[in-house]
N, C-alpha and C positions, 0 to 999 in steps of 0.2 A: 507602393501604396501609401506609406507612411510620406506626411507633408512637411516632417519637418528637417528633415537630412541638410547639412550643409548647404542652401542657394547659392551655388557657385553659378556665375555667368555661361551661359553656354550658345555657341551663334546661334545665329536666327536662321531661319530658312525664308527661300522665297513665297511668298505666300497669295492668294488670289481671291476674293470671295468665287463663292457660285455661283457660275454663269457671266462673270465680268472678269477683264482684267484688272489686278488693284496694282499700286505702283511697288517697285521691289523694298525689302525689309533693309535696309544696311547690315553689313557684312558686323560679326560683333554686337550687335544688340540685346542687352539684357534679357532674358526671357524670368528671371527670378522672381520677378515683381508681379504677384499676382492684386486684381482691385475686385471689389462690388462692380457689377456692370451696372446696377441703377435701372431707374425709369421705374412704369407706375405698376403694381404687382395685380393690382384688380382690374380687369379688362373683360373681353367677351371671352376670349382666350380660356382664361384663369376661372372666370362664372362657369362654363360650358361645364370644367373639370369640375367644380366645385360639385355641381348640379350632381352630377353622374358619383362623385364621392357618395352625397345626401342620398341616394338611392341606394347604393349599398348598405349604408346604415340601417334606414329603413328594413332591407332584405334581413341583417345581420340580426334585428334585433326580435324580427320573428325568430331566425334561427334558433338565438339563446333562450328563447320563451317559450318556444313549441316545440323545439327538438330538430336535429338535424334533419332528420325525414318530412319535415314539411317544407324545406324550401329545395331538397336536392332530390336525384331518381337515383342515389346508392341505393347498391342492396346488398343481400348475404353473396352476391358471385363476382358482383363489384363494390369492395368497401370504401377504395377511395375511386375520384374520379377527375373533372377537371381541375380544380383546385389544389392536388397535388400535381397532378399531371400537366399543367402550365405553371401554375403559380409558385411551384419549389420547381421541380424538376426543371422547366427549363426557363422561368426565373432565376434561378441560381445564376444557371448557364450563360444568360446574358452580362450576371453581374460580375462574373470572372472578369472582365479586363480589370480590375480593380488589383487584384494580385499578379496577375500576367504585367502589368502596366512596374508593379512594382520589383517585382524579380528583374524585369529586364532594366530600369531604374539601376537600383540601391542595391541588387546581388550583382548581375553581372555589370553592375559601374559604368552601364550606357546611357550619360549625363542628356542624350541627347533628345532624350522619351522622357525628361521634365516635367516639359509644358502639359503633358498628356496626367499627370499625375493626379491632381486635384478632383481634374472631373471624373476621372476612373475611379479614385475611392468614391466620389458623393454618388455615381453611378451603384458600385457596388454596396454602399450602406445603404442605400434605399431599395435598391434590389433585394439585399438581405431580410430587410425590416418587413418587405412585401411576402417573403417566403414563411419568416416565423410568425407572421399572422395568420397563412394561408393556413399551416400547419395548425395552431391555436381552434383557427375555425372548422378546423378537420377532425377537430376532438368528438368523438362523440361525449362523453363524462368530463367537460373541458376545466369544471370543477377541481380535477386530479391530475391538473396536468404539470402539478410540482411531482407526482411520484416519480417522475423519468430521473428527477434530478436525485432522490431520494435513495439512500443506501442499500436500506430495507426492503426495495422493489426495484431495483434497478438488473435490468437481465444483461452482463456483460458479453454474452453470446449474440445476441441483437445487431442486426444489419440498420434495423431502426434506431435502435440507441444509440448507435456510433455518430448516423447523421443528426441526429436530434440531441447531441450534445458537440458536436463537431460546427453547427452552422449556431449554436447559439453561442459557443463561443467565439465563434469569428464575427455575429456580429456586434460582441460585444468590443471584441478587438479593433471592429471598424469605427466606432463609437470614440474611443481614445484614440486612435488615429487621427478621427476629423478634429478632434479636440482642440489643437493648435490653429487651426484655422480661424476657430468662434473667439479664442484668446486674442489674435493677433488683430479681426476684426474693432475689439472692444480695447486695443492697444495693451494688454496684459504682457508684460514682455515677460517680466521674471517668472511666472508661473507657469510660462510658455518657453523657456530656456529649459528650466527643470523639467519637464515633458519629454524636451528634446534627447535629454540624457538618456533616454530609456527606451523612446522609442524603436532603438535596434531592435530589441526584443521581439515587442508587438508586430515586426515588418517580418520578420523571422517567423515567428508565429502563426500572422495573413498570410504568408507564402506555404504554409506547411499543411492548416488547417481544410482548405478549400479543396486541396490534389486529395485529402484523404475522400472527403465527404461525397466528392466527385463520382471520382472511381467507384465508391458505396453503391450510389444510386444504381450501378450497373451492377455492381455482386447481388443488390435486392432482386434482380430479375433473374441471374442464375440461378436461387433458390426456385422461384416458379417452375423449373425443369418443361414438362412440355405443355403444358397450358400456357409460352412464345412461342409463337410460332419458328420452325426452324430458321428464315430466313433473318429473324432477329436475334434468336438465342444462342447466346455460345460464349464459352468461357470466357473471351474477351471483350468482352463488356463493362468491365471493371475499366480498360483500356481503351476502348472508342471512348466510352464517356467520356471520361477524362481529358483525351484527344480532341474531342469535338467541342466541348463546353469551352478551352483556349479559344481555338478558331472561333466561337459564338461572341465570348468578351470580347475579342478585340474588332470582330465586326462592328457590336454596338459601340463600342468606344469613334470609330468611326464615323456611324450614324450620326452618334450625337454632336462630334465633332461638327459634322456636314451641315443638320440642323440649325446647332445653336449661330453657328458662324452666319445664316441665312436671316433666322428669326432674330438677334441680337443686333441683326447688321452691323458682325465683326468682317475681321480679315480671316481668312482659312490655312490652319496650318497644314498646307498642303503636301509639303513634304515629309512632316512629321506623320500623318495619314498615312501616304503612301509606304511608309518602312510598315507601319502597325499592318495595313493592309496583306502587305508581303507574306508579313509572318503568320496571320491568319488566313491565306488562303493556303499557304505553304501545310501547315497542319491539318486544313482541308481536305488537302492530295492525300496527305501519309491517313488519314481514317479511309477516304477512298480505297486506298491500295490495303488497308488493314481490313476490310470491310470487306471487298471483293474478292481479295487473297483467303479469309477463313473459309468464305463461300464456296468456294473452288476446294478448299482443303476438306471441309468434312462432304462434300458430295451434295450440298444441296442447292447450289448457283440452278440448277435447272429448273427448280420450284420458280426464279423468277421471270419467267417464257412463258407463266401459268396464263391464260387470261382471266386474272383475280383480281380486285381491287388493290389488295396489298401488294400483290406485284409489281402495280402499275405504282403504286407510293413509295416501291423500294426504290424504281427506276428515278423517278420524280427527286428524290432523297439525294441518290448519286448526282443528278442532274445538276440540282442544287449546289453539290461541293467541287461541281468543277467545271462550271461557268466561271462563277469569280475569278477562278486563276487563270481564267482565259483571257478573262477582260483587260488585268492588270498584271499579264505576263512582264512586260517592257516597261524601262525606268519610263518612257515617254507616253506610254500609256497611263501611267501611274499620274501624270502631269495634268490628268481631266478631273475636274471636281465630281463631274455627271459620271463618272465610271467608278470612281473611289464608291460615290453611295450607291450605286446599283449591286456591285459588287459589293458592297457592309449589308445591304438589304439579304442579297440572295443567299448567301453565307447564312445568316441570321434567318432563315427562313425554311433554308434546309435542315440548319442542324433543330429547330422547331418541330418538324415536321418529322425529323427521324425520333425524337427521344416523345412525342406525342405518340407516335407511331406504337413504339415499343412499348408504352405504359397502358397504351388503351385499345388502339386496332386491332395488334399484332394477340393480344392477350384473348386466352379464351378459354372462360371457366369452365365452359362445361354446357349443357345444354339449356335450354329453358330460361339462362341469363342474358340481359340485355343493358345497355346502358345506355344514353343521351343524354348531356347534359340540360337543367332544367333553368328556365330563364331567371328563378333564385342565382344558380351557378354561373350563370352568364354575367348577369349584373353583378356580383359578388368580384370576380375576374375582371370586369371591363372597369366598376370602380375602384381595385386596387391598383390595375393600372395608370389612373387616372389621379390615384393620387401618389402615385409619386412622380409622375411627371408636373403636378402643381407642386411638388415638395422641390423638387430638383429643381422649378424654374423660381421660386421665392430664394431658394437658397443660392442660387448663381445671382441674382437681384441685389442679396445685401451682403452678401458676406465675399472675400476675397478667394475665389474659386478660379476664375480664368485668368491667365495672361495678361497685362496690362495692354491694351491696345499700342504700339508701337508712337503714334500720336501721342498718347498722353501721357506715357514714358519720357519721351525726349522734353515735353514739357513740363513735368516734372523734376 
């Protein structure tokens, strides 16, 4: 995660955009040298998001002014709803490659997932940013929402307090991590060497802080006891989470890999992909067999044969985590752009669907409660999304975020 570890050279891989063949990389080629990719930030592109930002504000600022019950359908049997249940819950989850990217980096000393560095933290600090707003606006008293941090009211028993001092520290750890980045843009070297000193710490830290808060999000719903349904609840929850939000980050890491290299019209690090891909479909299988293994152990695998809707979403869910490993079983499989992203999508789409699943289908207060999210909630969600995909795409724009294109390296 951290960007500023020793840039030692490390080869280049063969690379291809998608859907075409591009010529091969030379054996040895720098990958250290990250640049700005440049070109014009305001487009229809960039307007569209913007737009869709301005509507959320709009929505937001009813919220703060009328109370949260005028733009959402929480209520006393649902207190949170889409906004934690996408927008933290498996927001977060997408933004893991950020730490996964970096343990296999800078702990296990795998020089070769480099390249992949830069856009995995700016993935995961704006993924982060996007969760502790979510949260923020989830406040009902949003007024008091220093008490969490606060001595004198802080409940150290708390499933809550753990991730809500757990995710704001990380992202504030993500914050100094990108740090070096915005110095080396404005050429700050010496202030960006002294950074460098310390940033062991903080990478240590990103790796540590994420497996806790993770894991959390799954012990919040063993509390709930049987108001989950059985097919989702069970003590290991703590441990799918955590399992499945890896395989989620490096999906997206993927994704965005796939994306940018298409819309940038770069070159695709396709074999750097393909390993990430491995490792996240790989993590896929082991929730699969974790998943399907407790089901079988406490006796309620039969529940999913029901003809119920959540049955047909668990099915859906499994489905999800192991297609991708099917796609991209074989190195030579691995070798298709079109397979890498369908296989990042489906990954990402599954594990979506299961911690959706668990936070809001599977849940069930009790009678007489209902929930749908309200088109407040929807727009709330669709322009947080919206912006940080305009954030990530200004920020890959001007600051030194991707790989130097392999052309403008040699010419350099």
């Amino acid at each position: 995660m951290s960007t500023a570890a020793p840039h030692g050279a490390h080869p280049a891989h063969p690379v291809r955009e998608v859907g075409h063949e591009l010529p091969h990389v030379p054996a040895g080629a720098a990958h250290e040298e990250a640049a700005p990719v440049g070109g014009r930030i305001w487009n229809r592109f960039t307007a569209g998001l913007a737009a869709l930002v301005l509507v959320m504000c709009a929505v937001l600022a009813m919220r703060f002014i009328r109370g949260i019950g005028a733009v959402t359908n929480l209520n006393d049997g649902y207190p949170w709803g889409l906004w934690i249940a996408y927008d933290v819950v498996v927001g977060s989850a997408l933004a893991a490659g950020g730490f996964t990217v970096a343990f296999l980096t800078y702990i296990l000393n795998r020089g070769e997932y480099h390249p992949a560095v830069r856009p995995a933290l700016l993935a995961a600090l704006f993924g982060y940013v996007q969760a502790g707003m979510s949260v923020f606006f989830d406040i009902g008293r949003y007024w008091e929402f220093w008490h969490m941090f606060w001595p004198r009211y802080v409940q150290v028993n708390s499933v809550l307090f753990e991730v809500s001092l757990c995710i704001t520290t990380y992202t504030l750890v993500l914050f100094v991590e990108f740090t070096p980045v915005i110095l080396e843009r404005f050429g700050w070297e010496r202030p960006r060497q002294k950074i460098n000193r310390v940033l062991f710490f903080f990478v240590a830290v990103g790796v540590l802080l994420p497996t806790m808060h993770q894991s959390s999000l799954g012990s919040l719903l063993v509390i709930f006891g049987p108001q989950v349904h059985p097919l989702y609840q069970t003590q290991l929850l703590p441990l799918l989470f955590l399992t499945s939000c890896i395989g989620m980050g490096l999906a997206a890491v993927v994704f965005e890999g796939t994306v940018s290299a298409l819309a940038f019209k770069r070159h695709l690090e396709q074999e750097l992909l393909g390993k990430l891909i491995r490792i996240g479909t790989t993590l896929g299988l082991a929730f699969l067999v974790l998943r399907i293994g407790d089901c079988a152990r406490r006796g309620v695998l039969g529940l999913a044969f029901q003809p119920t809707a959540l049955s047909l979403l668990f099915w859906i869910e499994n489905v999800l985590f192991l297609v991708p490993a099917l796609l991209v079983a074989t190195e030579r499989a691995r070798r298709h752009p079109q397979r890498l992203f369908v296989a990042a999508c489906l990954l990402a789409v599954g594990g979506l669907l299961y911690r959706r699943s668990a936070y809001l289908v599977a849940y069930e207060t009790g009678a007489g409660f209902r929930y749908f999210p309200s088109m407040g909630e929807l727009a709330v969600s669709v322009g947080l999304v919206a912006f940080e995909i305009l954030a990530i795409t200004i920020a890959i724009r001007l600051l030194p975020v991707l790989p130097k294109e392999p052309e403008a390296a040699e010419s350099a």
